[in-house]
N, C-alpha and C positions, 0 to 999 in steps of 0.2 A: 433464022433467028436474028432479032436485031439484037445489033452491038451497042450495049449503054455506053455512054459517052464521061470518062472517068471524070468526076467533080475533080475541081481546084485543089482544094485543101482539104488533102487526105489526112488525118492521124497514124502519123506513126511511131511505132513503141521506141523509144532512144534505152538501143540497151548496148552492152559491150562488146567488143569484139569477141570471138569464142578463140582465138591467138591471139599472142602476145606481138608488136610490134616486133620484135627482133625473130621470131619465128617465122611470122608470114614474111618479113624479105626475103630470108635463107631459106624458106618454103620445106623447113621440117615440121615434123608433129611435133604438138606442144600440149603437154598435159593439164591446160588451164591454172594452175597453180600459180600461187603471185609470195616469190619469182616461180618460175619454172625450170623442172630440173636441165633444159638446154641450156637455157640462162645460165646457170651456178655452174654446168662443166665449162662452157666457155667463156667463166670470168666476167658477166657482163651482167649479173646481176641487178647490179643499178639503175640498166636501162632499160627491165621488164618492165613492160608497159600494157595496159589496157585502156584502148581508149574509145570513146564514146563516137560513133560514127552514123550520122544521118544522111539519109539518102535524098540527094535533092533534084527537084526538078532542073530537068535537063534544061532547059528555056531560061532557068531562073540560076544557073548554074553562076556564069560569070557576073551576075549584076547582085552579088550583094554587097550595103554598101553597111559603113561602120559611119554612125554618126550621135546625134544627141537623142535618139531612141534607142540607142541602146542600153543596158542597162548592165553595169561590172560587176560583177566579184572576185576577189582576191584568190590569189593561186590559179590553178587553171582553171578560167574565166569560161562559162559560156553568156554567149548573148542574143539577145531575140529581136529581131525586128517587129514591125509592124503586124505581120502575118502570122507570127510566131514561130516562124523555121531557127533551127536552133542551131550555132556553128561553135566550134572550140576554136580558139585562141592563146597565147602565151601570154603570164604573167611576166614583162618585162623591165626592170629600171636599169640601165647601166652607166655605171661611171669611172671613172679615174682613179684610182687610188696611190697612182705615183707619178701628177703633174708635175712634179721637178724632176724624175727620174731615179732613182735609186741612190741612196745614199753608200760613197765608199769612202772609208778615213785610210790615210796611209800616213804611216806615224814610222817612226824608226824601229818600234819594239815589234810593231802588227799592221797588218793589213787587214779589216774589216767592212766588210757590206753587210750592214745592221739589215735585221728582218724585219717586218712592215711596219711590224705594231708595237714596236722599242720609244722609250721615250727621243733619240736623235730624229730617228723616222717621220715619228709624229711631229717636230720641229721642222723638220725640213718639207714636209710636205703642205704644211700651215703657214702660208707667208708672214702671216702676225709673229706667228713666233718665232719663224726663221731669222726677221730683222731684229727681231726683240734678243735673241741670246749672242746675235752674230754684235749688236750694240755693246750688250754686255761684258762680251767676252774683250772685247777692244777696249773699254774703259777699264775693267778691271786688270787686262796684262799692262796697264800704262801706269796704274795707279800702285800696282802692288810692285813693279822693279823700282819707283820712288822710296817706298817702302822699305823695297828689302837692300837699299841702299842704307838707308838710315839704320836699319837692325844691325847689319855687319859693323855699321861705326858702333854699337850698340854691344856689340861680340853678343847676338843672338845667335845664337847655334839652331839650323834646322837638324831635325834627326833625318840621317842618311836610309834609315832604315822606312820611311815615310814615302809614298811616292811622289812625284815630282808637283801632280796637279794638287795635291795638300801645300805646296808653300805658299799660295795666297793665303789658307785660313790659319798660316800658324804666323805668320810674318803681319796680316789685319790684327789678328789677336792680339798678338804680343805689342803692336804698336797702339792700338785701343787703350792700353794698361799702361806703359811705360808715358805715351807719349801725352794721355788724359790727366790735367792737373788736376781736375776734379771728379776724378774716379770714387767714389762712395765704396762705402766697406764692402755693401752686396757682390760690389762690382770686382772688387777685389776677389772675393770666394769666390764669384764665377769665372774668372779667370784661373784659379786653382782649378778647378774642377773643368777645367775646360782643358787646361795641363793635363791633368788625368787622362782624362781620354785620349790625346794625343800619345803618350805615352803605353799606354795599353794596346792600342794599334800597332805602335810602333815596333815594341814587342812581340806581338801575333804574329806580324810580320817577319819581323827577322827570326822568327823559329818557323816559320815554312820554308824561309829561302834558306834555310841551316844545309850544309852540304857534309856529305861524309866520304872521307878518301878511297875507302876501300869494305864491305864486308865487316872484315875483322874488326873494325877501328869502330863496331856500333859493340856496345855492349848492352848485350839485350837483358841479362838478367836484371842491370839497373831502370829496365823500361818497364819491367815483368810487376804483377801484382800478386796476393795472394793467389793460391789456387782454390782453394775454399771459401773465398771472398768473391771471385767472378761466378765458380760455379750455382753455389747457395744465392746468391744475392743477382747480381748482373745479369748472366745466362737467364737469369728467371724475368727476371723485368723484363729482357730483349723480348723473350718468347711470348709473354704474353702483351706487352704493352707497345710494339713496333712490329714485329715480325710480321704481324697480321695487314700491314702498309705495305710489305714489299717482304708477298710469300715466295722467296727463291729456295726455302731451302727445307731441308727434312730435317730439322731438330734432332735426332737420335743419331742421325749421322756423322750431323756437325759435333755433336757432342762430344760422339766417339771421339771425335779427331783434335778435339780442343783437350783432351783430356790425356791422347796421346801424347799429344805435343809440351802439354805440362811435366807427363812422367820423365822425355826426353832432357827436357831441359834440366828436371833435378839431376841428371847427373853428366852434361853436359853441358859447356861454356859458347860454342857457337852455335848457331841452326846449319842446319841442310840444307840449300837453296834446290840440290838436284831430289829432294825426299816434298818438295814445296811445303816447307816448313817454313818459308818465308810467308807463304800467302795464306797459312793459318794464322801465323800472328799478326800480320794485315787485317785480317775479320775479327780477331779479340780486338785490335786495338780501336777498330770501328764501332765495333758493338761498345766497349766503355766509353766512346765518343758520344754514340749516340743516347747509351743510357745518361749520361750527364747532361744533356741538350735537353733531353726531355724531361729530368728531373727539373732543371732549372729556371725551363720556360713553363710550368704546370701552375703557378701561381696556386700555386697550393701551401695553406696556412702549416705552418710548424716545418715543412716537407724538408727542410735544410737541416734540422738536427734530426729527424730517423733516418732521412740516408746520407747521414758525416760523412758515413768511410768511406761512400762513391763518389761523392764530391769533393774530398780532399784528396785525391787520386789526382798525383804530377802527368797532365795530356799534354803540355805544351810541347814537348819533339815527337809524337805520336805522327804525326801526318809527313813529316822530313822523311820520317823512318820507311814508313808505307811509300811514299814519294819514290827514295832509292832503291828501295826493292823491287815494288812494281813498274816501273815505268824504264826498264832495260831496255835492249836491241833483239830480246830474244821475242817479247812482248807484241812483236812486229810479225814475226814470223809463225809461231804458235801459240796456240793457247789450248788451257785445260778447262772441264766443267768447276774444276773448283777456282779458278782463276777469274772465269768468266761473273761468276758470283761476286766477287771480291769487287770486280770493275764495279758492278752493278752496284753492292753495297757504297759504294765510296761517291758513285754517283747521286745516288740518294744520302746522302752526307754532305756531297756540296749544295743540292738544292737545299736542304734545312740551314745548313750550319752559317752564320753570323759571318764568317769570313769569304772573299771575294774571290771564292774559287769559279762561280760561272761568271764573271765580271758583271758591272753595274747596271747593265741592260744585258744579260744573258748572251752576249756576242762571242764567250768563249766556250757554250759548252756544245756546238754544235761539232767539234773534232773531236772532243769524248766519246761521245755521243755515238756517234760513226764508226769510231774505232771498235765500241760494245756492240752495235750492231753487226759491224764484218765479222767479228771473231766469235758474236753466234751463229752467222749464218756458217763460219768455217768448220763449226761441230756440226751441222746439221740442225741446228734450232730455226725454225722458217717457217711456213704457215704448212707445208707440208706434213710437220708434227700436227698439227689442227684438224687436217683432212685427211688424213693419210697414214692409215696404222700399219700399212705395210715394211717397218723398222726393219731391218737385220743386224744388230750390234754384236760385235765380235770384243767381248771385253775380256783381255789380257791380262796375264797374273801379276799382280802390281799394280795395278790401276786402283785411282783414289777416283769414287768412290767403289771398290772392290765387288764381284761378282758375288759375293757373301754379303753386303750390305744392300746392292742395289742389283736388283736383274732388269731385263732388258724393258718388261714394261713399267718397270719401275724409271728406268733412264727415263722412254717414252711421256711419264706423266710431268717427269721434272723438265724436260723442253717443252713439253705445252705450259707450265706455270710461267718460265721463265721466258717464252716467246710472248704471252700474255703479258706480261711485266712490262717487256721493252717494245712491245707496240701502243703501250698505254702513254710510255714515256713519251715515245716519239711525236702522238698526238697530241698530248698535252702541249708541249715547246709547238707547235705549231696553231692554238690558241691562244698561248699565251703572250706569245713572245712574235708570231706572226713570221715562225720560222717555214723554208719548206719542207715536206716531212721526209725522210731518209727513206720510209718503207713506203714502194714506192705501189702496192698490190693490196689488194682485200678481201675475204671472203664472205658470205653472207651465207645464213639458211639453215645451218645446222644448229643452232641454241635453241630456235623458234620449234623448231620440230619437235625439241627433247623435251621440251617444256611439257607443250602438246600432250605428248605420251605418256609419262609422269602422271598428270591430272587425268588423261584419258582411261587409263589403266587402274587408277586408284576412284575413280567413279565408276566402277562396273563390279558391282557387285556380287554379281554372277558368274564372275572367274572363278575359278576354285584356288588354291594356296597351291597345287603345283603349278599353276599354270603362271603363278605370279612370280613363283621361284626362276621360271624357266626364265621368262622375261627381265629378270633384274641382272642377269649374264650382261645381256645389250645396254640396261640405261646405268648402271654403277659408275660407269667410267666417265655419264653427264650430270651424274651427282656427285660424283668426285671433283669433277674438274672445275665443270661449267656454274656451278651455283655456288659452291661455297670458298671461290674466290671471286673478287671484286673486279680483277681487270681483266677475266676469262669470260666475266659476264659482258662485260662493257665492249665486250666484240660484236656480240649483236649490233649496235651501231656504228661498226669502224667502219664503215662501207659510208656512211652519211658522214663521217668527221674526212674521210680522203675524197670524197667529190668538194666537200668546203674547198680542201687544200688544195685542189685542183681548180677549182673553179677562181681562186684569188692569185693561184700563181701562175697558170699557163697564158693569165691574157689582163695583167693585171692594170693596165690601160680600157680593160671593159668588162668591168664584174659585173654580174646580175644580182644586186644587193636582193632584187627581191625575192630570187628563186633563193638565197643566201637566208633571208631572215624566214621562209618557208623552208629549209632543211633542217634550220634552229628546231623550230617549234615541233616537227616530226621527230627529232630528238629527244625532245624534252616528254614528247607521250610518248615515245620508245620507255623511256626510262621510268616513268611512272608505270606500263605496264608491269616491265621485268620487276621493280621493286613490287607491286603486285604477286606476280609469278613467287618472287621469292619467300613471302607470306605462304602462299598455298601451300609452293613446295615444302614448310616448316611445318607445316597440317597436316602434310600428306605421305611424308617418311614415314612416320608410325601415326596406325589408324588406330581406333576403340578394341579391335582383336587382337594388336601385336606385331602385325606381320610389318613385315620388314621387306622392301624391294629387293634391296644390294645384300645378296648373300655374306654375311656377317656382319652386317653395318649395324659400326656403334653410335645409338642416336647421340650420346655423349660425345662422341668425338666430331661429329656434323658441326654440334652449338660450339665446342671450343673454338673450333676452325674460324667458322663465319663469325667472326668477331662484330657482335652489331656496332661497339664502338668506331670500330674501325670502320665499315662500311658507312655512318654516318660521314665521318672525316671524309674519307674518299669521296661520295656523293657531293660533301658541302666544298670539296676544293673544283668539282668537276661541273658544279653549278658559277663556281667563284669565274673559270674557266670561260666558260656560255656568255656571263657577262663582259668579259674582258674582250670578248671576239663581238658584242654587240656593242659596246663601245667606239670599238675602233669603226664597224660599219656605221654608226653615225655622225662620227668626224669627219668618214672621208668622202660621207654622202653631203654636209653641209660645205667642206671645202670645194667639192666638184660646183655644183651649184651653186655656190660663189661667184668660183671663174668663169661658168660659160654664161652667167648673167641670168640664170634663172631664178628671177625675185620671188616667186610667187612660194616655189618646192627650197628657195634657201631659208627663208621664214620658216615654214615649216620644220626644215630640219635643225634651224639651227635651234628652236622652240625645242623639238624631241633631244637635242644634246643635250641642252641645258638639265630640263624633268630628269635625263638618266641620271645627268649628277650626282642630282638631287636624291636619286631612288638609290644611284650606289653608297654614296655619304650615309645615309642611314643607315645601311647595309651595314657600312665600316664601323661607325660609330655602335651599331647594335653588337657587333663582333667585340669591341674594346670593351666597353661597358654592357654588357648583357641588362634587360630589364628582368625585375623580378617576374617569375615563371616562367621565362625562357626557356626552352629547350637545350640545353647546352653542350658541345663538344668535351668527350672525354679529356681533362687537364694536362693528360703524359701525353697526348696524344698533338696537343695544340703547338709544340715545335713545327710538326710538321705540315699544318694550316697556317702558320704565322707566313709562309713564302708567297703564298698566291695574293695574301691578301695585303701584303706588304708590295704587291706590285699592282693592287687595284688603287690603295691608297694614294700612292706615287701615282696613278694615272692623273686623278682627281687634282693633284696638286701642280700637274702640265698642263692639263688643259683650260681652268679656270681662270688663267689670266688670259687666253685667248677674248674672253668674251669683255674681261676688262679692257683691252684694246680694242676692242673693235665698238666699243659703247657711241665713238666718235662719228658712227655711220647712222645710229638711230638718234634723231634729232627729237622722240617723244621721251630719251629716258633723261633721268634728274640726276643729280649729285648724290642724291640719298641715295638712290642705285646704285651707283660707282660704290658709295660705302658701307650697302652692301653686300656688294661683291668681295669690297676688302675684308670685309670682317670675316667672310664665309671661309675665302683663301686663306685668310691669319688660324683661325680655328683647326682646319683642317689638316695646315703646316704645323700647328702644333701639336695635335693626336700622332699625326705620322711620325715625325721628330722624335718624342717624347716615349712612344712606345717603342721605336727599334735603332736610333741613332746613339743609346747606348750602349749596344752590345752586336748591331750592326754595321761592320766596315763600310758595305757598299751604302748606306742609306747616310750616316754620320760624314761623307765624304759630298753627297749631295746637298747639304745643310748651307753649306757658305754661298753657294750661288740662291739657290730657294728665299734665301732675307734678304741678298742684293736685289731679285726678283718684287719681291713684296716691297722691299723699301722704294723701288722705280715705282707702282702700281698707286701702294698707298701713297699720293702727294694730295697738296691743298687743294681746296674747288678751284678751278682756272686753270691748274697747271696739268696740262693732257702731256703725259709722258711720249706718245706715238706719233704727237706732234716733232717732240725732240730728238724723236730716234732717224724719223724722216730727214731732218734738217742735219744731226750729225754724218749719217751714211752717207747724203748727198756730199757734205763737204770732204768726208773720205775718199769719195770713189774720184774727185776734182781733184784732191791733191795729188794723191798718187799718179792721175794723168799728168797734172802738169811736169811732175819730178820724169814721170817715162817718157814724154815729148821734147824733155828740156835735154836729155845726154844720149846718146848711141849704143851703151852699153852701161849697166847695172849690175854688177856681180854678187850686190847684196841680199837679191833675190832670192830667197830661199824659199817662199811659201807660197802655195798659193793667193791669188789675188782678190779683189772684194766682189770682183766682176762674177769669178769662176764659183768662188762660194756661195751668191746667192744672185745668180742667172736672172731670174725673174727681176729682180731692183734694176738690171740693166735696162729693161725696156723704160721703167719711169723715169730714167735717168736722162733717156734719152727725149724721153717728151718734156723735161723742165729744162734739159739744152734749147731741144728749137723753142718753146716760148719764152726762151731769156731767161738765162741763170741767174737763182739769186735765194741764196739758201737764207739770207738773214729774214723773208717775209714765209714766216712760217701756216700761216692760214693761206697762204698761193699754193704752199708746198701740198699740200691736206686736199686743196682743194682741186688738185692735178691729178690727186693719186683715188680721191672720192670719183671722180665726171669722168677720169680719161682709161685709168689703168684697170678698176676694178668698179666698174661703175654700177653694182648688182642694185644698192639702196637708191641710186637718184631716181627709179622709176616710180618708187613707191616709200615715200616718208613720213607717213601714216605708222608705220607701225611701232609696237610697243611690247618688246619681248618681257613675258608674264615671270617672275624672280620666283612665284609662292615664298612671299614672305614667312608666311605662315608656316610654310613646311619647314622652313628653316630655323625654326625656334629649340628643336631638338640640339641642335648643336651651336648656336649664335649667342641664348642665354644664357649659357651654363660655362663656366669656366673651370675645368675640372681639374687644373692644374693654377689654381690659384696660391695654396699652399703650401707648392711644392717648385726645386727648379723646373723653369719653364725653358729646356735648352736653347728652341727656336726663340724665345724671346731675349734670353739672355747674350745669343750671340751677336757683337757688336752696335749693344744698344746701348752704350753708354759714351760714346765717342762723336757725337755731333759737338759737345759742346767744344771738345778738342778743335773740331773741324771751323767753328766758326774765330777761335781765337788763332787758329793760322793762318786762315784766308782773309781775315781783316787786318792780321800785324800786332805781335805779340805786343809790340811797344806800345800802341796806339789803344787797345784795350785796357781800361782801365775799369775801378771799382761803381765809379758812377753806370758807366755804360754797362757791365753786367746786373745792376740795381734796375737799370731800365727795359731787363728783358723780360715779358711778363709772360710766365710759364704757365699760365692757365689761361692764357686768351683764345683757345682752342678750344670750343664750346664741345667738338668731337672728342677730345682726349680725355676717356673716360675709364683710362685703366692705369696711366702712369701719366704722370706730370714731368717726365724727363725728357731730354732731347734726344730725339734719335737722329740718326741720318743716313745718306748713304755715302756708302766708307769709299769711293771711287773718285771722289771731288776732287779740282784738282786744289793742289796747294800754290799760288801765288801772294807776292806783296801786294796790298791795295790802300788805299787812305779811302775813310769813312767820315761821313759829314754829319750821319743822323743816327738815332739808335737802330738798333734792330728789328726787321720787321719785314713783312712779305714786298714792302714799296721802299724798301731801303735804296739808297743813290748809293751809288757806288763808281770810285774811279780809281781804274783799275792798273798798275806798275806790274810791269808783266817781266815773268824773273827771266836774269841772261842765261840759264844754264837749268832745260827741263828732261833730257836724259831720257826722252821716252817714244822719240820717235822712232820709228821703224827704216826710214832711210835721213842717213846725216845732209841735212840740207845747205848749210855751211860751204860742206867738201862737194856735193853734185854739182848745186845750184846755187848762184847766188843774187841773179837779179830776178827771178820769182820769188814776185811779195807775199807772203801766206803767213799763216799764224801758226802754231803751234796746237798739238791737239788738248794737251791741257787749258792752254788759252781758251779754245773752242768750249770746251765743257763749263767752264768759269763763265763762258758770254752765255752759255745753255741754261745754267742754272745757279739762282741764287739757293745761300749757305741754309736758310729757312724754308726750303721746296721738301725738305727731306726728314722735317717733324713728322713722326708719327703720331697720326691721331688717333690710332685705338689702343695701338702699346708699343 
């Protein structure tokens, strides 16, 4: 028989492997299941794989090539050539995410390496703004010891109670008022009211750092509230309006024990530290923390007179108190379940609460954090509760919570809430904040099955009612646990939230943004399934007959539990979350592609940072001001949504000047542009401001740089501030050479230098040495740092990054704090005029020359007709020849005694000719660069 000769181009079927990648290595059986149970026992879940395998001519084996017939898709790619043989490929983009290296502050009090996606972080890793705050920070430590010279002649008293980096804003303030001869009545009341808050801080603060001698020396009963006041009232609010945010505990239990502890107290003067009646009154005192947080922030009409008597309730030693109790030497060595609670409770108290308990980029709550974590894993709380009912608890007579309250599966379900709880936390701080995460393991596979089973079980009709009895033994414990808590659920995708965490921190010099924003998205329909799922399962616990899975399950106690309030909030903070971690992958996608000079993909990205803005700002602004028929978050509930979103805000209002600086690289945008970018920034700074620098320490403590920020940005047409920051760094990073070349030894040295701060400006520094120093030609300096340093825009100058004006009308026309105080606006905007009568010479100003200043020749100034400025100018004598105005002559008497350099040049050095850095800022900018033209 002849043999047919096989055609070319055979078809053939592209179907999957029948094993999993990780099976056919280790050449076990693999039950086809995605994952597969080899997978899940050996941990490796995430890397069950099925993948598409084509059998290719031997001949044609090594000659395929990849070029412009081929044709991509996103995720894992296949592509066809000519013939149509079909090959898989990786979806790959990586880049950079920490070109400067890691950020570490060492400070006298702390030593901190900020996590990636903190506002320092984001500074340091963005050259614009690195140079932009590292300017900053220099002009304003120059301008504020001028300052706080004059205050003490002044006998302005700072409050010691205040920390150190508040004395620029209390020492500007105070000299804005004292030193402004024509300070206006408004200006006066906002200086009051600016006092206030200072004071209130000030206060907060010194009742946390309150120390107590000993035990004895706290008298609790003066701390203590009604019993029938928390019980009726507070215990209730907790249970239903919080508790369902952070389920640690069994209500009946606690009860019990709050109620112990009251009867104890009536007729006793100390507590029991060895009975831990310490760390019951720790959790009343949290719980009345938090019910008053939540009342407060509910912006709920009338809600201050029905609940008086919880908010007239004295909390201010509450947390000193919890401070020297909890946080002993015993605390190190052991801990209890009810102890463990307490940590937890207090930790979800600092993310809510107003005061700077996780500091101002979250950089302190990662030893909490850690400590909650060891001391669950030291009871046994660990994912082995998740997988693993093989328990044997030996509970002891005396044990809180006692063998008559709680048995051993009873223990068993309160470490699965509470391992749920703090694996939710740990992820979360590592979206948010771009921490690494502590838990360093994951498991997957078991939610998805229960689910499964549930719905499988309840669509079969033809079971009979024993059989369903029988079966609800096994799934009770996944309708206890897994559905009707919120972060038991949200395990189904920890296995995607720690490959994130892993994939940014094991190689963070080469992340795969794109497998990163394809793990997003499989997240995001994770989640819409299971909120799916959790519909069913609400339809599916009781059917039209009755029957009931979980032997004695009360459908009423299911709907208590799954508080839908609360799983909104959770969902909407764990979406807020999603965002903030796509955020940062767009910044650090446009910074990379910056520096390796890829014009084509930094357009691109920096296009997609901008739109996110855009799409967050709406976001924030729909969150403040809800429109009518909004969906809206439970009122008691919104303290504890105010945090995430109080740190999306604050992103919005770091990154936006980034794109103000850099406007100087595209040569198609206009002034209008620049104004508005101002206006967007201004708006934005005042929503965030206005809603949490009232009653937020760590946000109101951000304020004073945020308006020096805005007042550098917002200047006249012509005057490019990034021009000026080029031009001062150069001549900083000169002087300090010359001063360290000039003597053999310096002992005044204490700080770091300009070089080590901001690495990257050493290389341009070095290319405006060899082609000839010369900081006064400031379009050389620009145009050294455009062609040489960072040359992405010279290839292509064409472009014209798109604003949507349009989009922007939501928050550009509307001024919603028009009449009301506007704090952002009010602070330090009424002291230019100040600034311009001491930089011309009080003598020399006279009535005609203030007649000739014309306050509305600012066709832009279209919200206040007053002078603003920026409060960092320096103060020198000068003689004036002509009125004022942007082209004013000026010659300039430069004072004997400016008190603000960093090394005394007099005692080093005395035949290096140099200026002073006040001088320098004075030749920088004239006293009219610093009107504001929109307010």
């Amino acid at each position: 028989m002849r043999k047919v000769d096989k055609p070319d181009n055979v078809k053939r079927r592209n179907r999957l492997t029948i094993v999993c990648t990780n099976c056919k290595r280790r050449k076990i059986r693999c039950d086809k299941k995605h994952p597969c149970d080899a997978c899940i026992k050996a941990n490796r879940a995430d890397e069950c794989k099925y993948i598409s395998i084509i059998k290719e001519d031997t001949k044609r084996k090594n000659t395929l090539k990849l070029g412009n017939d081929y044709k991509k898709h996103k995720g894992n790619q296949t592509v066809a050539d000519k013939d149509g043989n079909l090959a898989h490929i990786d979806n790959s983009e990586f880049i950079n995410i920490i070109p400067n290296g890691f950020y570490v502050d060492v400070k006298r009090s702390a030593i901190n390496m900020f996590a990636q996606f903190v506002d320092l972080s984001i500074e340091h890793r963005d050259v614009y703004l690195k140079l932009m705050t590292r300017f900053r920070s220099i002009v304003i430590k120059n301008m504020s010891e001028k300052y706080e010279n004059e205050a003490k002649s002044e006998k302005h008293k700072f409050n010691p109670y205040l920390p150190k980096s508040f004395k620029p804003l209390s020492v500007f303030d105070f000299h804005e008022q004292t030193g402004n001869r024509m300070v206006s009545q408004k200006g006066i009341i906002n200086y009051e009211q600016h006092k206030i808050l200072f004071d209130k801080f000030a206060k907060m603060r010194k009742n946390e750092q309150l120390k107590f001698l000993s035990d004895e020396s706290i008298k609790i009963k003066d701390y203590l509230i009604d019993k029938e006041l928390f019980l009726s009232q507070i215990l209730q609010f907790f249970t239903e309006k919080i508790l369902p945010l952070i389920p640690i505990f069994d209500m009946n239990i606690l009860t019990k024990e709050i109620i112990a502890f009251f009867d104890y107290m009536s007729t006793n003067d100390n507590i029991s530290t060895k009975s831990s009646d310490h760390i019951v009154m720790s959790i009343i005192f949290l719980i009345i923390l938090l019910t008053k947080l939540s009342i407060s922030n509910s912006k709920y009409p009338h809600v201050e007179s029905i609940y008086e008597s919880i908010l007239k309730i004295d909390t201010s030693k509450y947390l000193a108190i919890i401070h020297h109790y909890l946080f002993q030497m015993k605390i190190l060595r052991k801990c209890t379940l009810l102890q463990l609670q307490c940590l937890i409770l207090l930790k979800f108290y600092q993310w809510c609460s107003p005061d700077d308990g996780d500091g101002s980029d979250g950089q302190h709550n990662q030893i909490f954090l850690g400590m909650i974590i060891s001391s669950a894993k030291e009871l046994g709380i660990n994912w082995h509760c998740i997988n693993n009912e093989s328990y044997c608890f030996s509970i002891a007579n005396g044990a809180r919570p006692s063998l008559m309250d709680m048995g051993s599966k009873d223990y068993l379900e309160h470490y699965r809430r509470i391992w749920s709880v703090i694996v939710s936390w740990d992820r979360k701080m590592s979206l948010a904040f771009g921490q690494e995460c502590l838990i360093g393991k994951s498991y997957i596979g078991f939610l998805k099955e229960s689910l499964s089973n549930i719905i499988e079980n309840n669509n079969n009709s033809n079971s009979n009612s024993n059989d369903i009895t029988d079966k609800s033994q096994d799934i009770s414990h996944n309708i206890n646990f897994q559905h009707k808590i919120w972060h038991a659920r949200m395990l189904s995708v920890d296995h995607y939230l720690l490959k994130i965490n892993n994939m940014i921190h094991n190689a963070p010099t080469r992340v795969n943004v794109a497998l990163l924003e394809d793990l997003i998205s499989q997240i995001k329909n994770e989640l819409k399934r299971l909120r799916l799922y959790s519909i069913t399962l609400t339809e599916t616990t009781t059917g039209s007959n009755g029957n009931k899975y979980a032997k004695g399950y009360n459908t009423q106690d299911y709907y208590d539990t799954i508080n839908e309030s609360a799983i909104k909030v959770l969902d909407t903070e764990f979406d807020w979350c999603l965002n903030l971690l796509e955020l940062s992958i767009y910044h650090g996608r446009m910074v990379y592609y910056e520096r390796t000079t890829d014009y084509v993909k930094y357009h691109t990205s920096i296009q997609e940072l901008w739109d996110y803005l855009i799409l967050l700002a709406k976001k924030c602004h729909c969150y403040f001001f809800p429109e009518v028929g909004q969906d809206r978050i439970n009122g008691f509930m919104r303290f504890y949504c105010n945090r995430i979103v109080e740190i999306a805000t604050n992103k919005l209002c770091v990154l936006i000047p980034t794109f103000i600086l850099r406007l100087n690289r595209f040569p198609q945008m206009t002034n209008d542009d620049r104004d508005l970018m101002c206006k967007f920034l201004y708006q934005i700074s005042s929503v965030y401001f206005n809603e949490y620098a009232f009653e937020h320490f760590k946000c109101f403590k951000k304020m004073f740089t945020a308006k020096i920020t805005y007042k550098m940005l917002n200047r006249p047409h012509g005057k490019d501030i990034w021009k000026n920051i080029l031009q001062f760094l150069i001549y900083k990073i000169s002087e300090q050479d010359e001063i360290l070349n000039s003597v053999e030894d310096i002992p005044n040295i204490t700080c770091s230098s300009l070089r080590e701060l901001i690495p990257y400006f050493n290389e341009y520094y070095q290319e405006v040495k060899s082609k000839g120093y010369d900081y006064t030609n400031v379009d050389y300096l620009e145009r050294i740092w455009n062609n040489k340093v960072i040359p992405v825009s010279a290839c292509d100058n064409l472009f014209k990054l798109n604003l949507h004006e349009e989009k922007l009308d939501f928050i550009i026309k509307e001024d919603r704090y028009e009449h009301q105080l506007n704090i952002f606006a009010s602070f330090y905007d009424n002291s230019s005029t100040e600034l311009v009568v001491r930089t011309y010479g009080e003598t020399l100003v006279s009535q005609k020359q203030d007649s000739n200043v014309n306050k509305t020749a600012y066709p832009g100034n279209v919200a206040s007709n007053n002078f603003t400025e920026f409060p960092v100018m320096p103060i020198v004598s000068v003689d004036i020849d002509q009125s004022l105005g942007t082209e004013a002559s000026v010659t300039r008497t430069v004072s004997s005694n400016n008190g603000t350099f960093d090394f005394d040049l007099d005692r080093l050095t005395q035949p290096i000719e140099t200026i002073s850095s006040l001088e320098f800022l004075n030749d920088l900018f004239e006293p009219t660069d610093f009107i504001s033209f929109f307010k």
